[in-house]
SEMIFI-759924 format. One line per field, with one value per residue (C-alpha): x, y, z; residue in three letters; residue number from 1. Coordinates in steps of 0.02 Angstrom, whole numbers, plus 50000, padded with zeros to 5 digits. Layout:
% residues N
X	(X, ...)
Y	(Y, ...)
Z	(Z, ...)
code	(ALA, ...)
pos	(NUM, ...)
% end
This chain:
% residues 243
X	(46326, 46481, 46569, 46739, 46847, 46990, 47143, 47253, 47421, 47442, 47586, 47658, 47643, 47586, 47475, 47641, 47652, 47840, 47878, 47825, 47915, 48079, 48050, 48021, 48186, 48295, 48229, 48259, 48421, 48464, 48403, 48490, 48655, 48609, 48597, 48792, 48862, 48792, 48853, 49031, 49047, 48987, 49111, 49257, 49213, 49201, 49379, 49435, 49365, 49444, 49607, 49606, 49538, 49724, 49813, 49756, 49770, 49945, 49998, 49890, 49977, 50146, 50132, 50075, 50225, 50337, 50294, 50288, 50465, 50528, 50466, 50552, 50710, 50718, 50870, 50963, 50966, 51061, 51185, 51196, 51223, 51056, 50920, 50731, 50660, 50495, 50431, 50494, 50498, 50703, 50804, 50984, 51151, 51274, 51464, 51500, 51414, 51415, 51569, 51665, 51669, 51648, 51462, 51474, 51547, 51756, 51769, 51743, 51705, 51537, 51557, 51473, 51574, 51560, 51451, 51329, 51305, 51289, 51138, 51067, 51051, 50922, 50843, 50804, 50680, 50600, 50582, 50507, 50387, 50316, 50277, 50209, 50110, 49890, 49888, 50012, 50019, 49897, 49949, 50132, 50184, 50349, 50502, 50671, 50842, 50925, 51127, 51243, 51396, 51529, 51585, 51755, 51802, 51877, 52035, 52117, 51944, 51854, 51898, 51744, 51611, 51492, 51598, 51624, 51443, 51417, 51544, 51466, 51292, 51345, 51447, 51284, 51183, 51315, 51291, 51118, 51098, 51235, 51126, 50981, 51076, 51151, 50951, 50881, 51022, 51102, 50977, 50803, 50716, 50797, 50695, 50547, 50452, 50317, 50465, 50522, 50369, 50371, 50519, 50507, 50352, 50412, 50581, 50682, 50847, 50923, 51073, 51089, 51272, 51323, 51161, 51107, 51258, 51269, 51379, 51531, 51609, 51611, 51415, 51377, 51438, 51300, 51146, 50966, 50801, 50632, 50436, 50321, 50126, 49987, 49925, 50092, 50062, 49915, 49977, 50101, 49972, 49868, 50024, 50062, 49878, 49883, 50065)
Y	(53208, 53082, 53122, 53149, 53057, 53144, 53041, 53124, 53089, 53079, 53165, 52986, 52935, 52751, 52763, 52795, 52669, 52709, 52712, 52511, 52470, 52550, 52483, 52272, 52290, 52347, 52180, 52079, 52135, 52123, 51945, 51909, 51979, 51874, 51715, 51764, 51761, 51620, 51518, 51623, 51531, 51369, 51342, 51420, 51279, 51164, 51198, 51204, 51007, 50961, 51023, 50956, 50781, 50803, 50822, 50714, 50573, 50618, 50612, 50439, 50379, 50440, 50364, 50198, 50191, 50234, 50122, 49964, 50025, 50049, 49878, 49784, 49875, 49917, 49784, 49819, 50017, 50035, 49894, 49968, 50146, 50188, 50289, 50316, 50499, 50493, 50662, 50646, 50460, 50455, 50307, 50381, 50276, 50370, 50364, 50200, 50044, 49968, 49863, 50009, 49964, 50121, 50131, 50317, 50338, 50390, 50582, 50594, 50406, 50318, 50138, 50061, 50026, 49836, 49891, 49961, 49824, 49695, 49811, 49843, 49657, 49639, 49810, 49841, 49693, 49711, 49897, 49896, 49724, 49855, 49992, 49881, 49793, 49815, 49918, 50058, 50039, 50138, 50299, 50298, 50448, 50408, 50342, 50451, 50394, 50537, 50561, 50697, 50747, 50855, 51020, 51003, 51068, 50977, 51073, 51008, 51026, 51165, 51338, 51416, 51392, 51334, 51217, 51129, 51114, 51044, 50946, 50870, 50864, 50727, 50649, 50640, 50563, 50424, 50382, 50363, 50269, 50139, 50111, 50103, 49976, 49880, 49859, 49812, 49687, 49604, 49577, 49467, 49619, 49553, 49390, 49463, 49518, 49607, 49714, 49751, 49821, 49911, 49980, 50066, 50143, 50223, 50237, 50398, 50420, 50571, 50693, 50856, 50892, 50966, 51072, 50963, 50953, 50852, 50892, 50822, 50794, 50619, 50616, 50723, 50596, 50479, 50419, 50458, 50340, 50415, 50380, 50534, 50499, 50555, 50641, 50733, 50801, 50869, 50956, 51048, 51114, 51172, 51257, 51334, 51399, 51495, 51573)
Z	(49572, 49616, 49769, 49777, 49879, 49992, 50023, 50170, 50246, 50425, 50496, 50534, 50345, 50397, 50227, 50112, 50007, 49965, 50148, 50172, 50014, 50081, 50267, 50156, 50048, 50179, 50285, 50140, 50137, 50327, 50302, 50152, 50254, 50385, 50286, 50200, 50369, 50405, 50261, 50280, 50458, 50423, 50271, 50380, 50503, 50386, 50334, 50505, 50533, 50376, 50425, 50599, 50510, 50415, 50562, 50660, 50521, 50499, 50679, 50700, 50550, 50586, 50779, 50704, 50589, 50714, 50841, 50703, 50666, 50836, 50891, 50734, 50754, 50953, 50984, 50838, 50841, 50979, 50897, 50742, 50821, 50737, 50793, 50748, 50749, 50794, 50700, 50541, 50544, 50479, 50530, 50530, 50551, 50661, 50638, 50778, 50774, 50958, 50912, 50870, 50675, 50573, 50488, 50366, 50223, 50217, 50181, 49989, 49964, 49890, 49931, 50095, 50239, 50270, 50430, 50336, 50199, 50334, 50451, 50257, 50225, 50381, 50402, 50206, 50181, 50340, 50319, 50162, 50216, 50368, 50244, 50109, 50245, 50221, 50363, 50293, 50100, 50053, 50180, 50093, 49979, 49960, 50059, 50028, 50049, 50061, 50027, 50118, 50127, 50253, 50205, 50152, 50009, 49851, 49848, 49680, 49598, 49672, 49684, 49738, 49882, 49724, 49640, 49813, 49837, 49666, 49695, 49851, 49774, 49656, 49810, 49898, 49770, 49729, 49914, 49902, 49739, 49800, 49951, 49849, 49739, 49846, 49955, 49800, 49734, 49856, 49995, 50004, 49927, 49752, 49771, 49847, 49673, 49780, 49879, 49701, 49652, 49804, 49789, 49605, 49660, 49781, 49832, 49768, 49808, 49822, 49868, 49981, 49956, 50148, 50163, 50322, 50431, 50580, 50765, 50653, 50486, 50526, 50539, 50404, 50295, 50294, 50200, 50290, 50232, 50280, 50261, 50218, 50195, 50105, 50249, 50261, 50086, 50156, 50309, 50187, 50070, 50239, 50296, 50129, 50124, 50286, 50227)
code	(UNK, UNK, UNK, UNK, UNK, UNK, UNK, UNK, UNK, UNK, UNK, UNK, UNK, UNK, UNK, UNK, UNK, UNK, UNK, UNK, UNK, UNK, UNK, UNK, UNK, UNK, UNK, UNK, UNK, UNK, UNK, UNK, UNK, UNK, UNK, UNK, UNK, UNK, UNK, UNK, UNK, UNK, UNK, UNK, UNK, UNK, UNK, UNK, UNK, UNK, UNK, UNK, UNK, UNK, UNK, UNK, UNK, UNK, UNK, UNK, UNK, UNK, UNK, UNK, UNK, UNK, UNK, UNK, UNK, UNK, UNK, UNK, UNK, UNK, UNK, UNK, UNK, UNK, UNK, UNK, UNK, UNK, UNK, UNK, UNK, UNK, UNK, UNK, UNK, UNK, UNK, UNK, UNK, UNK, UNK, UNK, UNK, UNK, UNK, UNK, UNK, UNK, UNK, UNK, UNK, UNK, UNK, UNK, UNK, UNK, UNK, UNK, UNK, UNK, UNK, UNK, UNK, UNK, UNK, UNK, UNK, UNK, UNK, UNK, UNK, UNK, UNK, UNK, UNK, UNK, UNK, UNK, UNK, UNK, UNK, UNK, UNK, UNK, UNK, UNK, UNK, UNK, UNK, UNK, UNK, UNK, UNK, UNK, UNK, UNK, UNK, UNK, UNK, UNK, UNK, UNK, UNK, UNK, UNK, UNK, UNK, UNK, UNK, UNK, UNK, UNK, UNK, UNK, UNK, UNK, UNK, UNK, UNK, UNK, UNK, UNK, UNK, UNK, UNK, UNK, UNK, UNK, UNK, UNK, UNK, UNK, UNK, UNK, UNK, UNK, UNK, UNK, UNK, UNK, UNK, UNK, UNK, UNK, UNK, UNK, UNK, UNK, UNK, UNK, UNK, UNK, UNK, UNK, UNK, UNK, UNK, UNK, UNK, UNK, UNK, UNK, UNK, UNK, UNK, UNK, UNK, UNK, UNK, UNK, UNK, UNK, UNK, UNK, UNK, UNK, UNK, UNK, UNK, UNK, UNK, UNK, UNK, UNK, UNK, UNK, UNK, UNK, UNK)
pos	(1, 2, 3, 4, 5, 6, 7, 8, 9, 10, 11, 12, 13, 14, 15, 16, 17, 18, 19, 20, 21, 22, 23, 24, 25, 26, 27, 28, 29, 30, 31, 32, 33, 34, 35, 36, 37, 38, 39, 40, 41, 42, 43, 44, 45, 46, 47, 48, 49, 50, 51, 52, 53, 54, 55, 56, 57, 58, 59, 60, 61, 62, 63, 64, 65, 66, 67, 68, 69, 70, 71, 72, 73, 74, 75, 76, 77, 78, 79, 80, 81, 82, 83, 84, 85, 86, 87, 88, 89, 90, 91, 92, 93, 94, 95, 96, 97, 98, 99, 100, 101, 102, 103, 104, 105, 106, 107, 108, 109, 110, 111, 112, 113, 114, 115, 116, 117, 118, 119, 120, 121, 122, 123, 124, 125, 126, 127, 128, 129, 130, 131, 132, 133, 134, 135, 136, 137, 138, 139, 140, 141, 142, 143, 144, 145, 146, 147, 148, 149, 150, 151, 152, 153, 154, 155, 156, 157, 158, 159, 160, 161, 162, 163, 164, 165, 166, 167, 168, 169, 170, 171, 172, 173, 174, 175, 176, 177, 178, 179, 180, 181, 182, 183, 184, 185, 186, 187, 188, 189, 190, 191, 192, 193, 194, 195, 196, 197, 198, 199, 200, 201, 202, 203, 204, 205, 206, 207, 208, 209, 210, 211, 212, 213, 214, 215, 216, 217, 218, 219, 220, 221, 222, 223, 224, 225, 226, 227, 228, 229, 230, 231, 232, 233, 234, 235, 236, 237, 238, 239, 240, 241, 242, 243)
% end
């Protein structure tokens, strides 16, 4: 006669089956949490390294520019009444050139004072022959020259605060495309095909009407030129993904 077989249950249940199950999926779980926090922080710090690898190749590349610019220019700023920002990399003509000859643009005029034509014909070429230089080419984005204007108003013309700054906005951008003309005509860049080249790549000239003002009227009216890099570009799109 077979014998039957009694299976019992301790009070502990270590023999349930569906107790050791339970206990191996929630492990496999913790683990599997485990290993999602893991990757989680090793791709934020990977995105933290590749944003401090932006910065840091902007501000390397923005000192390097700066100080090849500041040691071409460094006699002639302070002739021209010039000066060299070192953040934004913007060489901007002020109203008095050391000989007291006027260097901005007469209230509501476009042409170029005879000041500025004569700094234009040595700093253009060697401007542009820094930035198209093998050591910088390849970090430029683009180089603005930048147009603005005072605030006074066009009285016979305008009758509102819009119509003035309209007004002004083309203003602006007649300054800068007459210095852009003039750099690209009637100095050595016009016999320097390379320059040319250069140039058309990636010069843009533009206006800002009186949206930038200076201390003065008198210095508001002037026409800013300014390198941005690629590594700029990508300090921006850092800054507008933490916003």
């Amino acid at each position: 006669m077979a014998r039957r077989h009694k299976i019992t249950l301790d009070a502990g249940g270590d023999q349930n089956p569906f107790a050791m199950s339970t206990g191996d999926m929630m492990s496999g779980l913790m683990f599997v949490f485990v290993l999602l926090i893991i990757a989680l922080v090793w791709q934020i710090t990977k995105q933290d390294n590749i944003k401090k690898q932006a910065i840091n190749k902007y501000q390397d590349t923005r000192d390097e520019i700066y100080k090849e610019l500041k040691s071409t220019f460094k006699d002639s700023l302070n002739v021209w009444g010039a000066e060299l920002d070192s953040a934004t990399l913007t060489v901007r003509f002020n109203e008095i050139a050391l000989d007291g000859t006027p260097v901005l643009f007469a209230s509501g005029d476009t042409l170029l004072p005879p000041r500025y034509k004569s700094m234009m014909k040595f700093f253009f070429p060697k401007y542009l022959e820094i930035l198209d230089g093998e050591k910088f080419r390849e970090h430029i984005e683009e180089i603005r020259i930048e147009g603005h204007t005072d605030s006074t108003p066009c009285y016979s013309l305008c009758k509102t605060l819009e119509r003035n700054y309209l007004y002004n906005m083309n203003l602006s951008q007649a300054r800068s495309r007459n210095v852009l003309r003039y750099g690209l005509t009637e100095t050595d860049v016009s016999k320097d095909t390379t320059l040319l080249e250069f140039a058309r790549k990636y010069i843009i000239a533009t206006g800002l009407s009186f949206s930038q003002p200076r201390a003065t009227q008198e210095k508001s009216r002037r026409v800013e030129i300014r390198v941005r890099t690629k590594a700029q570009e990508q300090i921006e799109e850092i800054i507008k993904t933490l916003k």
